[in-house]
N, C-alpha and C positions, 0 to 999 in steps of 0.2 A: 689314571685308571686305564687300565688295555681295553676297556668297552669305548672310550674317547671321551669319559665324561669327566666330570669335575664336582666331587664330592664336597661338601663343605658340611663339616659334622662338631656340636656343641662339645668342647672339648669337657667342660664337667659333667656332662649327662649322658653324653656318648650318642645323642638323638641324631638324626640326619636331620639338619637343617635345612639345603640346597641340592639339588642335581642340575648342575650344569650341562646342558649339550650345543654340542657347535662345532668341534674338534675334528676336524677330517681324518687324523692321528691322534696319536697317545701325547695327553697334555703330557710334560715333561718336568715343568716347572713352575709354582704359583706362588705370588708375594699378596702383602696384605699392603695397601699404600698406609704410609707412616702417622698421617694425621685424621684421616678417613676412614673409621673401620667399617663403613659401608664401602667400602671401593676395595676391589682386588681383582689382580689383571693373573692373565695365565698363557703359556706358550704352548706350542706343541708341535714336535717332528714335524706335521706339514704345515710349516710354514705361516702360521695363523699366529696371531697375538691378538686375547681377550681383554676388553675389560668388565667385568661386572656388579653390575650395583645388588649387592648381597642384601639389603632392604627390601627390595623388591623381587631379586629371584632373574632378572631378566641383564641381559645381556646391556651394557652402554653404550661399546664402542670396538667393533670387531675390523681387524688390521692384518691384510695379507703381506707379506714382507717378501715375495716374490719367491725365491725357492731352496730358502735359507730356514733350516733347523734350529725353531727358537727350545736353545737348554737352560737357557739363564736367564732371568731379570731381575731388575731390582729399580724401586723408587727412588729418585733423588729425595735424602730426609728434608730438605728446607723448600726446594723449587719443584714445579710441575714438570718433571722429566720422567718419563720412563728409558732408562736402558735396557739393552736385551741383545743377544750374542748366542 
């Protein structure tokens, strides 16, 4: 979202669930990890990579990646890996 936040909205109801903030930039890209639908991590232009536990609303584990443009990630499906690119 260009305000830097990270909507998370009931896809049957259309309700907003979550407003994520933390984002210094426009998150760019957000996965859901594979076996956890409480977990889902999110990137964005500056350089930040989210994780947050959507259960709670609250951020788990926020990751500066020095001054690299995260547009991509994705959870390893079987192992605890996040990539991002």
């Amino acid at each position: 979202h260009s305000s830097h936040e990270v909507l998370i909205t009931n896809a049957q109801t259309g309700r907003l669930v979550h407003t994520f903030y933390r984002h210094p930039r426009t998150p760019w890209t957000v996965k859901w990890h594979p076996r956890d639908m409480n977990l889902c991590a999110s990137g964005c232009l500056g350089s930040r990579l989210i994780l947050w536990d959507t259960k709670s609303g609250s951020s788990y584990k926020d990751i500066v990646v020095g001054d690299k443009e995260i547009v991509t990630l994705d959870f390893h499906p079987s192992q605890d890996y996040l990539l991002f690119g």
